[in-house]
C-alpha positions in Angstrom: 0.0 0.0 0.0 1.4 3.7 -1.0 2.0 6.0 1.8 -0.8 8.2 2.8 -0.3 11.9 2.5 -0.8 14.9 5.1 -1.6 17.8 2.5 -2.3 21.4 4.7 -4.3 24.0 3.0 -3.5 27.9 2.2 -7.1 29.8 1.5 -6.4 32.5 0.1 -8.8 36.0 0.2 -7.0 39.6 -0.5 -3.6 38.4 0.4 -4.4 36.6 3.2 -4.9 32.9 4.6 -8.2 32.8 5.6 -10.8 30.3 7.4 -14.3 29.7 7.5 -17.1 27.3 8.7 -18.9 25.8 5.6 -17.7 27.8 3.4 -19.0 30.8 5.3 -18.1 32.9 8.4 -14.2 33.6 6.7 -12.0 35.1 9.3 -8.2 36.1 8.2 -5.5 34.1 9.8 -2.1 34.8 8.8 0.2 35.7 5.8 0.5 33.0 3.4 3.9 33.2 3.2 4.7 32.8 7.1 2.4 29.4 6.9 4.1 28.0 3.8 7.4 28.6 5.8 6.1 26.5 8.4 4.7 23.7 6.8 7.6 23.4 4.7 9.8 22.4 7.9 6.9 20.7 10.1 6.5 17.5 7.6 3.1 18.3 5.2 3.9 16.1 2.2 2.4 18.9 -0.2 0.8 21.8 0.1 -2.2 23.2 -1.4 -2.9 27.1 -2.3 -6.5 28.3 -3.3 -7.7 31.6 -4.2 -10.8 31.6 -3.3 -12.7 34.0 -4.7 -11.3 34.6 -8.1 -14.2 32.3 -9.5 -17.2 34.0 -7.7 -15.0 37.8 -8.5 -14.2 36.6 -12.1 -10.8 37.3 -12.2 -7.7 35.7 -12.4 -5.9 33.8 -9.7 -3.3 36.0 -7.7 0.1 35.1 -9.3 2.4 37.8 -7.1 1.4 35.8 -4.1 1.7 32.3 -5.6 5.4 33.0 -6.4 6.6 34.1 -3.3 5.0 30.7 -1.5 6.1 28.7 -4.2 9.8 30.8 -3.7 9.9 29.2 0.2 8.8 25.4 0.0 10.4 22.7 -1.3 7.5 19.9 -1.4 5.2 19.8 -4.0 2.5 22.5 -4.4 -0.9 22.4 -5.8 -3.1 25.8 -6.9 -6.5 26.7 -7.3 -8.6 29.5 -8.2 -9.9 30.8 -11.3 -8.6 28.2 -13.9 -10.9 28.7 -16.9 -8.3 27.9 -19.7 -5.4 25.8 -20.8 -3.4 29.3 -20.6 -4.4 29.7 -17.3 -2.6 26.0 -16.4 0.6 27.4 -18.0 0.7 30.6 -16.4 0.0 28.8 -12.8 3.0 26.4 -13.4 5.1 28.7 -14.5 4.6 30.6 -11.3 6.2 27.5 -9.3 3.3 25.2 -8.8 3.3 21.3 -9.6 -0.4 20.7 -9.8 -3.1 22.7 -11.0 -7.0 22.3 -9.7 -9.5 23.1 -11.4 -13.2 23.0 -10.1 -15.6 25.9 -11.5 -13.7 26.1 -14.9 -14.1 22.2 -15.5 -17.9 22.1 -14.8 -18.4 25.2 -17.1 -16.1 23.1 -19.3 -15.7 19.7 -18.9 -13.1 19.1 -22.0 -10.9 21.5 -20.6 -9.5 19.0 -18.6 -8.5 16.6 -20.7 -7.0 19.6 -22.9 -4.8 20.1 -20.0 -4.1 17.0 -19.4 -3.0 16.5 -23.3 -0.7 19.2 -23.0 0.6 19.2 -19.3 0.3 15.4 -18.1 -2.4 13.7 -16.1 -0.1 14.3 -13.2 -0.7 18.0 -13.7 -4.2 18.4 -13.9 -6.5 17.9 -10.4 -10.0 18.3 -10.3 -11.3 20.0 -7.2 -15.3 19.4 -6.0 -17.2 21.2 -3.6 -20.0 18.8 -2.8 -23.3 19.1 -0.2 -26.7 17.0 0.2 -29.3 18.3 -1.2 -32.7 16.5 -1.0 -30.3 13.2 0.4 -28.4 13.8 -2.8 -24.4 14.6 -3.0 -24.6 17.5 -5.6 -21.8 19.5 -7.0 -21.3 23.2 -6.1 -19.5 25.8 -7.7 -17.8 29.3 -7.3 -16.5 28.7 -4.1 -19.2 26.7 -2.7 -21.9 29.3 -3.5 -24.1 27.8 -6.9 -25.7 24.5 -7.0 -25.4 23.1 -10.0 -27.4 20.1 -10.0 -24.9 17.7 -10.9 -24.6 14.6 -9.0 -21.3 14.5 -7.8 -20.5 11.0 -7.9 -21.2 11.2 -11.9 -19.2 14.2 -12.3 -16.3 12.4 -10.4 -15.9 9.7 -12.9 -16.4 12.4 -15.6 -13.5 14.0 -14.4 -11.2 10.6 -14.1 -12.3 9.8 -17.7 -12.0 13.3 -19.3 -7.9 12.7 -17.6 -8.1 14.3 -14.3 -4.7 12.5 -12.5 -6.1 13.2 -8.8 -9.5 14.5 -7.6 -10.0 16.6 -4.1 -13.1 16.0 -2.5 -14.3 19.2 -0.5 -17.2 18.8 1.6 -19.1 21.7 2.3 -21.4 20.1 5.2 -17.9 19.0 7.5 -15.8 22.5 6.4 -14.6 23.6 9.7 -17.4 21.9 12.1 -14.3 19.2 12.9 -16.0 16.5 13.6 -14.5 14.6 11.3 -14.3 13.7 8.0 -17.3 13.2 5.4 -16.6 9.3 5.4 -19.8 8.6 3.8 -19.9 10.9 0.7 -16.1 9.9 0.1 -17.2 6.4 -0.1 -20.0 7.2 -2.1 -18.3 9.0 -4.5 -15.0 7.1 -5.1 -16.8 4.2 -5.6 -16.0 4.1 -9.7 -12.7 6.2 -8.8 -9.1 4.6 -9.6 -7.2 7.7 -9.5 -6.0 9.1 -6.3 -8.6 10.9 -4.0 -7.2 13.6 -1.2 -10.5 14.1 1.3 -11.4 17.7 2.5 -13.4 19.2 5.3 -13.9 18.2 8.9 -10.6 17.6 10.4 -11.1 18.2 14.1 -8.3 15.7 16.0 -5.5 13.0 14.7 -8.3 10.4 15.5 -9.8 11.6 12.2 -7.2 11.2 10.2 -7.2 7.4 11.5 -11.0 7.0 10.9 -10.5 8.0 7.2 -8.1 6.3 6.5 -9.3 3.0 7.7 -12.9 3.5 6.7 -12.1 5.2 3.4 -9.9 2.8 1.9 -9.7 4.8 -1.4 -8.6 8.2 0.5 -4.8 8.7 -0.6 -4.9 12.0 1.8 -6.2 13.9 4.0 -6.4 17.4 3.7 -7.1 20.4 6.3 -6.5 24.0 7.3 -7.5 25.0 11.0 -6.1 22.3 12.7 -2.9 22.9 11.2 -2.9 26.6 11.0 -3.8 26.7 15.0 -1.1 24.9 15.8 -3.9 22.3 17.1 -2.5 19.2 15.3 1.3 18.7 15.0 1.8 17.1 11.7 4.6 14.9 12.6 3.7 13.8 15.8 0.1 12.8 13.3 2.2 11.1 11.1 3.8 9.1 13.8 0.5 8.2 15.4 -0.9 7.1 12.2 2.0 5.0 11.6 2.2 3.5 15.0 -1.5 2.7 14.0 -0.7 0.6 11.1 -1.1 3.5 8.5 1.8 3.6 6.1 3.7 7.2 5.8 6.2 8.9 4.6 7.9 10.2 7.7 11.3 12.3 8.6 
């Protein structure tokens, strides 16, 4: 079995990292740079950077902050926020980031993805989803959590792996910041069909979590989460080394 991955989580709103509870409620809590710093030396595996609210502002992602966290960290970065075209994924790598996710651009257009893909590798290319229950259904949100589509998430998952996404992160909007755990069941749901690798978002509350996901979510290659990191609330090694003493292979110093 591969390693499982710790992934910490830079949102991003006017220059700042910022924190909310359901995608609401966002309060600031410290320069991006400073927590890249950190979580460069304190054992994340990767890091992930999203702005946003250059989707719901309809601009383009913030590229002067991008390069100076990309400047400081030497493990591998992924970036979100306003991807709409092909361009966009060059411009974003070019900045210093390994991955690109894309979430509102792919459902407005689905073969951009595998256009992407075709150009940048598979590896490149991640497909982001904000997903709640609606009417006992797990349905696809976009622009940073704020439009229902309609689309059934678990559809638009495989979509994604088929169209030549090379990783998918599952948000979910109804465990963002509550931490009480992970959204085991829409994870399981929705990777049912999946083969490619699946990082799960939203809910992270203690390192007990972390060791529920991963042994009830077999397909969950990571767990990803801000707070409990950013507050100093979870130290990532000593996580790694409880996980690990709890029969959860990782990658650790």
């Amino acid at each position: 079995m591969l390693a499982k991955r710790i992934i910490p989580c830079l949102d991003i709103r006017d220059g700042m990292v910022v924190k909310g509870t359901n995608f609401g409620g966002i309060r600031e809590v410290s320069p991006p740079v400073e927590l890249a710093s950190f979580y460069n030396l304190s054992g994340a595996d990767e890091l992930v950077f999203y702005d946003i609210t250059a989707s719901s502002e309809g601009r383009k992602l913030f590229t002067e902050t991008l390069k100076k966290v990309a400047a400081c960290i030497f493990i591998p970065l992924t970036v979100g926020g306003g991807i709409t075209t092909v361009e966009d994924f060059g411009r974003v790598l070019k900045c210093g980031a390994d991955k690109v996710s894309v979430n509102s651009g792919a459902i407005a257009d689905p073969q951009l993805i595998g256009r992407a893909a075709k150009r940048y590798g598979n590896q490149c290319v991640v497909l982001s989803m904000d997903v709640k229950r609606v009417d006992g259904k797990f349905t696809v949100f976009s622009h940073g959590g704020r439009v229902n589509t309609g689309i059934c998430a678990e559809e638009w998952a495989y979509r994604g792996q088929e169209e030549g996404a090379g990783e998918l992160v599952l948000n979910s909007i109804d465990t963002d910041g509550v931490k009480g755990g992970f959204d085991c069941e829409m994870l399981n749901e929705v990777c049912k069909r999946l083969t490619i690798p699946v990082v799960a978002s939203g809910g992270a509350g203690c390192k007990e979590d972390f060791l529920t996901l991963f042994k009830e979510v077999p397909k969950a290659d990571a767990g990803l989460a801000a707070s409990v990191f950013h507050y100093k609330e979870i130290d990532i090694e000593k996580l790694k080394l409880y996980l690990k003493a709890n029969g959860v292979p990782m990658r650790t110093a």
